[in-house]
N, C-alpha and C positions, 0 to 999 in steps of 0.2 A: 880604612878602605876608601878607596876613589871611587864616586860611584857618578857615572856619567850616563846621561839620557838624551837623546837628537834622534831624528828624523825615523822614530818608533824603532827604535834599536836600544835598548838598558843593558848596563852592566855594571858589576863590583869589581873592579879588579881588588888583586891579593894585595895586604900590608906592603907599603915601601913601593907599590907599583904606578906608573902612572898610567893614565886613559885619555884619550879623545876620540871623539864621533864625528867625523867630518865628512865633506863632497867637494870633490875636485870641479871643474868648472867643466861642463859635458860628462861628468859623471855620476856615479852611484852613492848610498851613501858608506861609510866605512868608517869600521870601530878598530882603534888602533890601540895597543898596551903594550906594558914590554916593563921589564924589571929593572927599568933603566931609565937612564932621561929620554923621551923620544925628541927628535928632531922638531924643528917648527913646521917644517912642512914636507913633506914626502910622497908617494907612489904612495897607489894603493896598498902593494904588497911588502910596504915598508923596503923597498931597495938601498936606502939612505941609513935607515936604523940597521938595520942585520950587517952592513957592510961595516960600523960601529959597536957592533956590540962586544962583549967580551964573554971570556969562554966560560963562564961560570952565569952565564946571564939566559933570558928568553924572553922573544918577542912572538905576539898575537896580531892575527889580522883577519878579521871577515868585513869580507866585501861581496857587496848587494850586486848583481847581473842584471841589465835593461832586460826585460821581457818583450821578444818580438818573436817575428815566425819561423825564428830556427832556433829560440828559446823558451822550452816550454814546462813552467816551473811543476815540479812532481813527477816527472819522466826525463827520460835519460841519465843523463850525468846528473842530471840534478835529482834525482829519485828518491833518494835517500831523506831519513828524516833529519832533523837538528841533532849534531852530535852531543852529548852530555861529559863524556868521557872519553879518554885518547891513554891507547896502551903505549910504553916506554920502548916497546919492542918496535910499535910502526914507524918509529921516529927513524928516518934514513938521508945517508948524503944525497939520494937520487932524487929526491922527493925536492929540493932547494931551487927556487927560481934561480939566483946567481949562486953559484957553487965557491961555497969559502970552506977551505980548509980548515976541517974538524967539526963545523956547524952538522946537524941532523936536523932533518924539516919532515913536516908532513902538510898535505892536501887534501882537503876535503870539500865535495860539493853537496848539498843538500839545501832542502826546501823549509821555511819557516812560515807560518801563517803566509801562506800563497806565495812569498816571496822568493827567489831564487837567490843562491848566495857561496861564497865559498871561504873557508877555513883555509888560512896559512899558518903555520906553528913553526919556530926555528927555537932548536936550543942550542948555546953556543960549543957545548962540547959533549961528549957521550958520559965524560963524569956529574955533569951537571941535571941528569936525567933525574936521577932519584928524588931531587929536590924542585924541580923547575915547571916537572911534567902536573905532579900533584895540585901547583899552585895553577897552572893552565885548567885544569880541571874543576880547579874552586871558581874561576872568572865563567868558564863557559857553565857551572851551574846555577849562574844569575843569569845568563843571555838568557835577555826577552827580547820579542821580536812582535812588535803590531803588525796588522793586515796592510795598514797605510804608512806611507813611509813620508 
């Protein structure tokens, strides 16, 4: 397992997977994985990786949200607590920041130790659910998340 820690964000990703924790330059921080080699450098929402990846593959993305006075972490969108698990069924092409043919994504936003954050999950094809989703669910039940970032 890779197990990667930075700016009060931990994770295991699954066997064979890679991680990095990083902050874009006026950004947040973000935890990127993916069953695949990720890119050197990319968007938040991994636009660079999913646009590479292949159909039997899946990539992870939570990224932290600046906190100001039209974000206010535990309400609204962000309301939700920290997901632990993601069903195979929420996974949809409608859900994909850039829409590629066959990929299924899902979004989620939700609050971790005060912090506000959002869940990007892409799998690269609907036969790859069985296998791909489970292992998304073993990384996100290592996310830990400090008060401080």
């Amino acid at each position: 397992m890779t197990a990667v820690r930075a700016f009060g964000i931990e994770a295991e990703a699954p066997p064979s997977w890679e991680a990095r924790i990083f902050r874009l330059a006026d950004g947040e921080p973000t935890l990127h994985a993916a069953s695949f080699p990720l890119p050197l450098s990319d968007g938040e929402f991994g636009a660079d990786a999913t646009r590479r990846m292949r159909t039997d593959a899946a990539f992870v993305s939570v990224t932290e949200y600046r906190v100001d006075g039209k974000l206010t972490p535990r309400q609204g969108l962000f309301a939700a607590p920290q997901p632990r698990t993601l069903q195979r069924a929420a996974f949809s092409p409608n859900a994909l920041l850039r829409g590629i043919v066959g990929q299924l994504g899902i979004q989620m936003f939700f609050t971790a130790a005060g912090r506000p954050f959002a869940l990007y999950a892409v799998v690269g094809s609907s036969a790859a659910l069985a296998v791909r989703v489970p292992e998304v669910n073993a990384l996100l039940a290592t996310l830990a998340i400090d008060s401080v970032s």
